[in-house]
N, C-alpha and C positions, 0 to 999 in steps of 0.2 A: 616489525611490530612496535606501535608505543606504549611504552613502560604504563603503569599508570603512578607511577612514584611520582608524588609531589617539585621530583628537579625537572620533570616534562618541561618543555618551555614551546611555546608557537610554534616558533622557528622552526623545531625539531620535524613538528606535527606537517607542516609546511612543506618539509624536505620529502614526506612522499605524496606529492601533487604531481611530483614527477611523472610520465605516463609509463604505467609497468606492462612490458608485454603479455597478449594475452589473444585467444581465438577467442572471438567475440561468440562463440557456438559453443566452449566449453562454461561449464558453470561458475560462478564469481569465484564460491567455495571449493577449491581442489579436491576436498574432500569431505564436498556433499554427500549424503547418506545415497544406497542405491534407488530408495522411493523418490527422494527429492529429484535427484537425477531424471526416473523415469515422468514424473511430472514434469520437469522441465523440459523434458525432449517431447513430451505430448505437444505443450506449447510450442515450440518450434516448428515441428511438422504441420502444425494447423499456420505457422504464418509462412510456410517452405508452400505450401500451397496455392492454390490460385481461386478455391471457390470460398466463399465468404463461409464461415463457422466462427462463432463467438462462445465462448465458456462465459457463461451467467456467471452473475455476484450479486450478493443482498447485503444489506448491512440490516446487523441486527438489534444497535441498538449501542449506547456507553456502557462499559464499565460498571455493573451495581444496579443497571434500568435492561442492559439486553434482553432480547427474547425470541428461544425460535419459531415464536408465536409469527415475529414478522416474515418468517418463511414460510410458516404456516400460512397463512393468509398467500402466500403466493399460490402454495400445492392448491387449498380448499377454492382459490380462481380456478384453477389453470391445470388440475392435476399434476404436475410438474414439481421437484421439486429444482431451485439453484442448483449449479456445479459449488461453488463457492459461499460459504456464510463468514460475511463481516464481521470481525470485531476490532477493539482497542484496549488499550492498556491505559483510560483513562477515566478516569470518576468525577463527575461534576457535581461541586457543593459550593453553593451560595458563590458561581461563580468561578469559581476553583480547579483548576486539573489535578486532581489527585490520584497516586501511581495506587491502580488497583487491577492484579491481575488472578484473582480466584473465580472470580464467575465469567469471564470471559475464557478463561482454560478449562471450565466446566462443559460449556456449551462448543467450545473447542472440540474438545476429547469426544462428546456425544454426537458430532455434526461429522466427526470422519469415519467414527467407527461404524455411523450409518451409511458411509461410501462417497461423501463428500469431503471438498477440499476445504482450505482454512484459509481466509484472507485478514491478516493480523497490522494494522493500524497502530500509530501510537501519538496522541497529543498530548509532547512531551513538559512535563511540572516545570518552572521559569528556573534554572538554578541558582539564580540570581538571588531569586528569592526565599528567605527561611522555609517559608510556610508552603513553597511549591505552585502560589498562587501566581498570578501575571498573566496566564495564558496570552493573554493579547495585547501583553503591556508592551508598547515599544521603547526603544531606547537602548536595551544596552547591547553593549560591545560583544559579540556573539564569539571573540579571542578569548576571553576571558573561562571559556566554557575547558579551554586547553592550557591556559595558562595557569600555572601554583596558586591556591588562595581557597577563599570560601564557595566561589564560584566552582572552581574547579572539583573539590569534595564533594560539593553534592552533585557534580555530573555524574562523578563515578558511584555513590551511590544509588544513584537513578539510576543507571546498568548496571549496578549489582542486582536490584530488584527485580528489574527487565528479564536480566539474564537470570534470574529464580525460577521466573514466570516461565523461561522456553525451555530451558532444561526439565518443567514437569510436563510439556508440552512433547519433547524427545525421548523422555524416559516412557511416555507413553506410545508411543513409535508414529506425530501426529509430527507432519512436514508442515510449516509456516512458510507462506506469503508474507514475505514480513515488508512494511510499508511506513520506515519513519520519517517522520522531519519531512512530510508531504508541503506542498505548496510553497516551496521555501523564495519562490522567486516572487511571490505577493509578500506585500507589507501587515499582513494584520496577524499572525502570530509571532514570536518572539526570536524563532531564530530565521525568519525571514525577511527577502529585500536587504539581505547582508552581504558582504563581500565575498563574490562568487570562491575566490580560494580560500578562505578561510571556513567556508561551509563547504568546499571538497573534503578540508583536511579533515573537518569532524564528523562527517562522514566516513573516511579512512581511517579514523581512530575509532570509532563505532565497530565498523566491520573490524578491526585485526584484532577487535576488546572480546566479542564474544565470538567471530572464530577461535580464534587461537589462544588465547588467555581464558577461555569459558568453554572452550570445545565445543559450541556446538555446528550442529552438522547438518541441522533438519532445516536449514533458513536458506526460502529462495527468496532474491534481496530483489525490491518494486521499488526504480525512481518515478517519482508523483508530482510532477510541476503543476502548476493552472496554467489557463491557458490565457493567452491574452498577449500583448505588447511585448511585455520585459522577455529578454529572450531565456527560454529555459536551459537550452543547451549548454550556458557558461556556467551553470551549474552541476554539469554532471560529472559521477564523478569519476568514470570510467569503467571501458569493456568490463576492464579484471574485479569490479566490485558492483555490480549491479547484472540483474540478470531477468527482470522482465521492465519495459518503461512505459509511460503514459502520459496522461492530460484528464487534469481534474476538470471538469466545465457544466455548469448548472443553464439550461436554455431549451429552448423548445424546437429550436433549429439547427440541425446538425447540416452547416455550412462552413464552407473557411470563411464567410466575413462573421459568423456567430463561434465560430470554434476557430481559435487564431494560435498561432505555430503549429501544426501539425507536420508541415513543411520541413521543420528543424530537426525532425526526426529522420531525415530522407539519406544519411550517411552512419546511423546507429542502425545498426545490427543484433536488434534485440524485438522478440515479439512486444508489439504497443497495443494498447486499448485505449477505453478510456474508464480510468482508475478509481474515480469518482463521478457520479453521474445524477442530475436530477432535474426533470424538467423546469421549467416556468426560469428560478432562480435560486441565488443560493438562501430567501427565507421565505415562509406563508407561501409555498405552493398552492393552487386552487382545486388540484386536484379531478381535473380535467382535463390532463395531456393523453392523446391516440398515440398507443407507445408502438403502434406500424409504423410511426413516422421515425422513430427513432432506427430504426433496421433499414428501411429506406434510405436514406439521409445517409447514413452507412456506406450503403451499398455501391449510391451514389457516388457519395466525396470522400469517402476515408476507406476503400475497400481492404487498408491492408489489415484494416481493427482486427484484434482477436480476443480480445478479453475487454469484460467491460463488471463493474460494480456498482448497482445502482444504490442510492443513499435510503433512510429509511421514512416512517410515517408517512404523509402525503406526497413524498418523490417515489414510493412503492410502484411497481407494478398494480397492484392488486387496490389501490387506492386509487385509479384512473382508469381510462377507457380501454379496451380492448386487449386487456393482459393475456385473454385464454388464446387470441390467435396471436398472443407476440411470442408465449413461453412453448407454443406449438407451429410456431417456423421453424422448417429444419433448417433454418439460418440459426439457430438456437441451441445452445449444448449444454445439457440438463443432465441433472445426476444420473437420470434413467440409462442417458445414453454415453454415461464416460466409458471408456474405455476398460475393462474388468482388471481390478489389483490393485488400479493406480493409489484409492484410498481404502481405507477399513482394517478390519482384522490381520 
């Protein structure tokens, strides 16, 4: 485990990129809670399988704007509600990612005890910067996040307050999907298109900071690449700290020349979706994608998908064509039909 004392140095951080043995079937966390576990074995059996079953995901929205209104609007289409409602641990102002984790634990806590699961995001504040501002400032040295200095104090700040936010998330007995430092192999957020080992390592000091130094126990860990050229794989960060994987990809055509790496998954041993999702592109949707085609496309070229999260406002379901017959193919795994205990009371 890395210390988080200020004599931390790279190197150190570096030294476990090592690969640690591990059955790619057990869970990152040795000692994952028994809900988390039984979650994660759902997953598994549904990709140990051979007929297509996907677990929904919605997002519901940033930080201080969410709403399970955007679910809402899925059920009032489609009587259906998600398996999964999105959130993140980030607050948009004038531009800004600012760490805000009270209404997102709100809508947390209310979204399992109704029998759904939790899918927890985080677009993480620039530590670089005072004010937590930068989101998509590029430039700096993403070492620096591990190395002694100003940089490094406000990383661990930023996961102290992280780790505030999931500890009231555990004390309430509500297991996370937890999904950070997503797309890191694109250029446009700050600790992305950076040096594949040096984003294992802060990854691996993430995970041993709030297992083991933060106890907690309720976090099933989602690596989140895009998809595209740069290869995702050289950033992963292995069996023993990740535990469901994926491909973010905004398109209206679920093909390998429109959804690129899926391939590079073909030797992880972990159930894949896709982690992020929303027609047209990644901005100004129109609002008119047939989301049959999305399960198609599926079924077609990626049948081994098992989980999928689609993004919110005009990427909804429920803001496009034919959501009632997408969220009622029993290619489709809706809260109705999870499995009984997995989430709630």
């Amino acid at each position: 485990m890395l210390s988080r004392h200020p004599t931390v140095l790279l190197v150190l951080a570096l030294a476990f990129t090592a690969a640690r043995a591990a059955d790619p079937t057990a869970p990152a966390d040795p000692d994952l809670n028994p809900r988390g576990r039984a979650i994660l074995s759902w997953f598994q059996q549904l990709s140990a399988g051979s007929e297509l079953r996907l677990v929904s995901g919605q997002f519901a929205g940033w930080s201080g704007s969410a709403s399970i209104g955007e679910l809402g609007r899925i059920h009032a289409a489609t009587g259906r509600w998600p398996v999964m409602i999105g959130l993140d641990y980030c607050g948009w102002d004038k531009g800004e990612a600012l760490l805000d984790v009270r209404q997102p634990n709100q809508l947390a806590t209310a979204y399992w005890q109704a029998g759904g699961l939790v899918n927890l995001s985080w677009h993480a504040p620039n530590p670089s910067k005072p004010n937590g501002g930068g989101l998509k400032e590029r430039g700096m040295d993403l070492a620096t996040v591990l190395t002694p200095g100003a940089t490094h104090d406000r990383w661990m700040k930023y996961l102290d307050a992280v780790a505030a936010g999931l500890q009231e998330l555990q004390a309430a007995g509500v297991v996370v999907i937890w999904r950070p430092l997503h797309e890191m192999n694109g250029g446009w957020f700050w600790w992305g298109a950076q040096d594949p080992a040096t984003f294992i390592a802060v990854w691996r000091h993430m995970f041993d900071y709030l297992t083991q130094t933060k106890k907690l126990h309720n976090l099933i860990w989602a690596y989140s690449p895009n998809h595209g050229q740069k290869p995702a794989d050289a950033y992963y960060p292995g069996d023993a700290y990740v535990d469901l994987v994926g491909l973010d990809a905004y398109t209206d055509h679920i093909n390998p020349d429109k959804i690129i790496g899926f391939e590079r998954y073909a030797g992880i041993r972990k159930p894949i979706g896709l982690t992020e999702y929303g027609p047209h592109g990644a901005s100004k949707p129109p609002g008119d994608y047939d989301y049959r085609r999305l399960l198609d496309g599926i079924e077609k070229n990626f049948p081994q998908l098992r989980h999928f999260l689609v993004w919110n406002e005009k990427w909804n379901p429920a803001s496009n064509h034919f959501a009632r017959e997408f969220y009622n193919d029993p290619r489709v795994l809706t809260r109705e039909t999870m499995p009984p205990g997995l989430a709630g009371p």
